[in-house]
C-alpha positions as CSV (number, residue, x, y, z in Angstrom):
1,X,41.1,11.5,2.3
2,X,40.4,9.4,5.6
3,X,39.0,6.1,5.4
4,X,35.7,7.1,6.7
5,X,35.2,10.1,4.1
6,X,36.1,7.1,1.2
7,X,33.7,4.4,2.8
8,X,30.5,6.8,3.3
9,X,31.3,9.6,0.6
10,X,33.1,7.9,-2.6
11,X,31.5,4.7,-2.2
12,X,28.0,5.6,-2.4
13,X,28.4,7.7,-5.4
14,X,30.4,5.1,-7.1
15,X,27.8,2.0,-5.9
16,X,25.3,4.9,-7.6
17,X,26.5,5.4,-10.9
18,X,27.7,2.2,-10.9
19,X,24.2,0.9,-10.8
20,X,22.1,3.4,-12.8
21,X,24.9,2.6,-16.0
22,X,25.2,-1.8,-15.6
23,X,21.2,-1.2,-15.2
24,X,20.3,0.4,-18.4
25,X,23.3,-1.2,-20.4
26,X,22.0,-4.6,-19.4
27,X,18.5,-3.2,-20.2
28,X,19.0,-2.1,-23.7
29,X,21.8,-3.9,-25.2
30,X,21.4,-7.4,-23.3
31,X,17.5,-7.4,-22.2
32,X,17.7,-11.3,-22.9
33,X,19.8,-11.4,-19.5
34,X,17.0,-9.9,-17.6
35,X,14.6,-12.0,-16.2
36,X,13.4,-13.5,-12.7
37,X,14.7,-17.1,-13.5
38,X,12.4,-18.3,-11.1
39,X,12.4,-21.7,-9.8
40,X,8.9,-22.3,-8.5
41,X,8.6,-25.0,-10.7
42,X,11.5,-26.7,-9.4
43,X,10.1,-26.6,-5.4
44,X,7.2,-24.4,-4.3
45,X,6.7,-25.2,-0.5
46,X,9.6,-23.3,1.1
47,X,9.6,-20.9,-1.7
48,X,6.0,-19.5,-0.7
49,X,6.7,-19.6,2.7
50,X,9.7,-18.0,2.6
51,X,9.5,-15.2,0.0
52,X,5.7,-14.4,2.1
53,X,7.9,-13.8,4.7
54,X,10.8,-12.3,3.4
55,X,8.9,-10.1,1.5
56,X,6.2,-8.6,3.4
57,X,8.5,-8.0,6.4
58,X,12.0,-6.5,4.2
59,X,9.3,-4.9,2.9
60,X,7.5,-2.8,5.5
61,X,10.7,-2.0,7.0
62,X,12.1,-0.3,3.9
63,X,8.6,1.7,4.1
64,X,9.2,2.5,7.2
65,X,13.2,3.7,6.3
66,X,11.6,5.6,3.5
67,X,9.0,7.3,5.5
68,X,11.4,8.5,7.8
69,X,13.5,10.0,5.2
70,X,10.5,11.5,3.8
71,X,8.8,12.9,6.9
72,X,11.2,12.8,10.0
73,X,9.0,15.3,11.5
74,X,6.5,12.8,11.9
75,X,8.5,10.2,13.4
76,X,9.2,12.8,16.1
77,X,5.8,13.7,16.8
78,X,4.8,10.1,16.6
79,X,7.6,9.3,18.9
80,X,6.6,12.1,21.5
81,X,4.7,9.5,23.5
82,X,7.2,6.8,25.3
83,X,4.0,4.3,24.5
84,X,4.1,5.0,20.8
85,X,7.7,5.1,21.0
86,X,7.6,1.2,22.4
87,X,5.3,0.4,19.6
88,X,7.2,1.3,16.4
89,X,10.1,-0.1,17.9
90,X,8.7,-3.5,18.5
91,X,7.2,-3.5,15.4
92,X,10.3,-3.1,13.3
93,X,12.1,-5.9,15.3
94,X,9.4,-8.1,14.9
95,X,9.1,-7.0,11.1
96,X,13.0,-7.8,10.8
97,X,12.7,-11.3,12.8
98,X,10.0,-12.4,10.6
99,X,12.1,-11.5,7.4
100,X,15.2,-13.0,8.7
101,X,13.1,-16.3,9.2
102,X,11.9,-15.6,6.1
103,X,15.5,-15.8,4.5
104,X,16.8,-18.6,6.4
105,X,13.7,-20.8,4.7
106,X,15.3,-19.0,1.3
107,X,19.0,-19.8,1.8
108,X,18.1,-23.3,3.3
109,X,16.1,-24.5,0.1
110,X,19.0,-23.2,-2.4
111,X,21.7,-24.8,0.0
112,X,19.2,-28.6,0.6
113,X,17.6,-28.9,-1.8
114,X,19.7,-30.8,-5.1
115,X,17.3,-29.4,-7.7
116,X,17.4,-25.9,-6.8
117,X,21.3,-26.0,-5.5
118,X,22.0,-27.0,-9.6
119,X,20.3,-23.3,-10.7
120,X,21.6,-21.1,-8.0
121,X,24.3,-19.1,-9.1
122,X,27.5,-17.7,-7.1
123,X,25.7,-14.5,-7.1
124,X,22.8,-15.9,-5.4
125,X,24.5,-16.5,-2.7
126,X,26.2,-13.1,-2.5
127,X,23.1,-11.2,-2.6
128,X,21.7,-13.7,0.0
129,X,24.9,-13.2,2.5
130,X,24.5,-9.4,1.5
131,X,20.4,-9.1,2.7
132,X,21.5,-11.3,5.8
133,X,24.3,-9.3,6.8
134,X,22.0,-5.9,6.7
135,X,19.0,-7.8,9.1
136,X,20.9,-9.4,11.5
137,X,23.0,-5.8,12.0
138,X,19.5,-4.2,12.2
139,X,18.5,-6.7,14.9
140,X,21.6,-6.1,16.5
141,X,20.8,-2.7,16.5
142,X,17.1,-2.6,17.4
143,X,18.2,-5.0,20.4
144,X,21.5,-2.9,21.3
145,X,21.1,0.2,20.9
146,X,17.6,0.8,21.3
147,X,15.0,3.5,20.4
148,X,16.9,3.9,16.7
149,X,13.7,5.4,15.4
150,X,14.3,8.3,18.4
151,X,18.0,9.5,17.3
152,X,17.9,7.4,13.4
153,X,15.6,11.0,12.6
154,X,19.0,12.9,13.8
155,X,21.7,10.6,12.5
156,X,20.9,9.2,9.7
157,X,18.5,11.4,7.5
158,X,20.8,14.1,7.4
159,X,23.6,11.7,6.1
160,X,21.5,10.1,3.4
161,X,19.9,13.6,2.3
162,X,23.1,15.3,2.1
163,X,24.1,12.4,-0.2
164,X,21.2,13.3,-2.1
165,X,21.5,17.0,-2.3
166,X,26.2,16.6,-3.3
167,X,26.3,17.7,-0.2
168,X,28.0,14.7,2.0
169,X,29.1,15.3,5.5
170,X,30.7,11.9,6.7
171,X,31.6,13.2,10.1
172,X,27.5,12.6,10.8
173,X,28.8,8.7,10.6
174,X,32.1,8.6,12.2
175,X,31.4,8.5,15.8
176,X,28.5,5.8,15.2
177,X,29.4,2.2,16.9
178,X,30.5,-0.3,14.1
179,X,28.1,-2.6,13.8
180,X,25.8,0.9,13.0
181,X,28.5,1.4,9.9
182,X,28.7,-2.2,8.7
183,X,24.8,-2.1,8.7
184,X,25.3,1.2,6.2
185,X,28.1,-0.2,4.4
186,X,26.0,-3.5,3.6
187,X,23.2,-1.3,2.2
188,X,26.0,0.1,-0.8
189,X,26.9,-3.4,-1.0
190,X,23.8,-4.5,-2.2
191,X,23.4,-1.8,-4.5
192,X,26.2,-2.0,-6.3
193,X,25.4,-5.9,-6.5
194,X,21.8,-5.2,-7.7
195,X,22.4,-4.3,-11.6
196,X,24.6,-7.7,-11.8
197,X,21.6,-9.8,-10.0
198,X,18.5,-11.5,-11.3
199,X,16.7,-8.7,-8.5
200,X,17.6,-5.9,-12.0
201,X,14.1,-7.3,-13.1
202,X,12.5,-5.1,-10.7
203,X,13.6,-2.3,-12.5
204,X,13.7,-3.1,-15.9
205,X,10.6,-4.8,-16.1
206,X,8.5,-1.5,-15.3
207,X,10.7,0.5,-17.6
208,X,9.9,-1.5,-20.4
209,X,6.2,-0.8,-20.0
210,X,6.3,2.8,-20.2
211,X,8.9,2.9,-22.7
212,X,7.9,0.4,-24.9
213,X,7.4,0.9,-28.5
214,X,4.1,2.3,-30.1
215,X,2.5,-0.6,-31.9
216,X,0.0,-0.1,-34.8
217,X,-2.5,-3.1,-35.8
218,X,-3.8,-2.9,-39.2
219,X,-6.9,-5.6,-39.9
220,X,-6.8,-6.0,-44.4
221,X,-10.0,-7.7,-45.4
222,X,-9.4,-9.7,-48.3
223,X,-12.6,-10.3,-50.9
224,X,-11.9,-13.1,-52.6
225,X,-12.9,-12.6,-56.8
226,X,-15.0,-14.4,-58.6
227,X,-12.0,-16.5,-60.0
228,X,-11.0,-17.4,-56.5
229,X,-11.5,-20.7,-55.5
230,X,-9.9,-22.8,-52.4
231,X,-7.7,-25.4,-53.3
232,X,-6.0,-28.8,-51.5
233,X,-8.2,-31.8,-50.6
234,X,-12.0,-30.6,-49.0
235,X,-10.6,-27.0,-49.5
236,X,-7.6,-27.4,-47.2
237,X,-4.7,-26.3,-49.2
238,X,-3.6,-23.5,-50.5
239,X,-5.8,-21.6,-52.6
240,X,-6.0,-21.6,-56.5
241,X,-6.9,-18.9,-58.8
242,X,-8.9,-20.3,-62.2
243,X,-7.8,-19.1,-65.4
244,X,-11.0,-18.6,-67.9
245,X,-10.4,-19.3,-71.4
246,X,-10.3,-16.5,-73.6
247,X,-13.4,-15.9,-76.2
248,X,-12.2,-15.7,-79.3
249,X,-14.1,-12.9,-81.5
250,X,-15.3,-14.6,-85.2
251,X,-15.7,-11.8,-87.9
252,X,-18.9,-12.0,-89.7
């Protein structure tokens, strides 16, 4: 086995099962060590401006990935037209500046900031270094070798669909420039991260909601008896029950 079949064949399956298994272990037997831990409350500021634009512009360009995976017919017809073409291209490399500016607000509020700094986590800062190394390769590549939405449709979604399908062909990958691999390689990185991360949330949190437990509420009306009377100074303790004396019969 070459190093290129274990880096873009073993290592996505592993990264794979790796996170599917952490994600619903951690789910069902430690769902106590799922949450957010957000610190909003500790500094809001950079956080809004940073996660608005981390966010929206990580997120659109993940769309955009997705789309072409789904429909790379589309991106071919769309890209028919050199002015289209110049279009989408600008916009993802705009999209990825404005969430790499985005995530330099993020890491320079946990790194400044004493308050935050004292509940971020070594594996914070992994994740972080993880997301940063994936944009600044893709705006090494959208600046370097341009027009990736052209040949992406021809390079890439047969790689990922073939890893879909057990069906992997790593030679797709092997001729593509390095910094093209290490912006791959980053990708299994953060998966394989993700299940050990606060980001698991994501996934558990919508899981819980369709599998949660059915629930039954029962409303018991009580009718007090006659004997019942409320007990406890101006009828705020508990309640007392009075005990009527027993007739007693006198034989004629």
């Amino acid at each position: 086995m070459s190093l290129n079949d274990f880096l873009f064949v073993v290592v996505p399956y592993a990264v794979g099962v790796l996170a599917i298994v952490v994600t619903v272990l951690r789910w069902k037997l430690h769902e106590f060590t799922v949450s957010s831990l957000s610190s909003q409350l500790l500094e809001s500021k950079q956080l809004y401006w940073g996660t608005l634009s981390f966010h929206w512009g990580l997120s659109l360009i993940l769309l955009g990935h997705l789309t072409a995976l789904i429909i790379p017919q589309g991106f071919e017809l769309w890209n028919g037209a050199p002015l289209r073409l110049y279009l989408l291209e600008i916009t993802g490399l705009a999209l990825a500046l404005w969430a790499g500016i985005g995530l330099v607000i993020l890491i320079h509020r946990r790194l400044t900031n004493h308050r935050i700094r004292k509940v971020t986590t070594t594996m914070d800062l992994v994740v972080l270094a993880t997301i940063a190394t994936q944009i600044v390769t893709g705006i090494w590549i959208a600046i370097g070798y341009r027009w990736g939405s052209f040949w992406g449709t021809a390079v890439f979604v047969p790689y990922i669909r073939g890893l879909l399908i057990f069906q992997p062909d790593a030679d797709m990958v092997s001729p593509l420039p390095l910094v093209l691999k290490v912006h791959v390689l980053a990708f299994f990185v953060f998966i394989g991260l993700f299940p050990f991360t606060r980001l698991v949330h994501i996934i558990t949190l919508p899981l819980q909601y369709f599998f949660r437990p059915w629930q039954r509420v029962v409303a018991m009306r009580h009718t007090p008896s006659r004997n019942y009377k409320p007990g406890g100074l101006l009828g705020g303790g508990p309640p007392t029950v009075v005990e009527r004396p027993e007739r007693k019969r006198v034989k004629q």
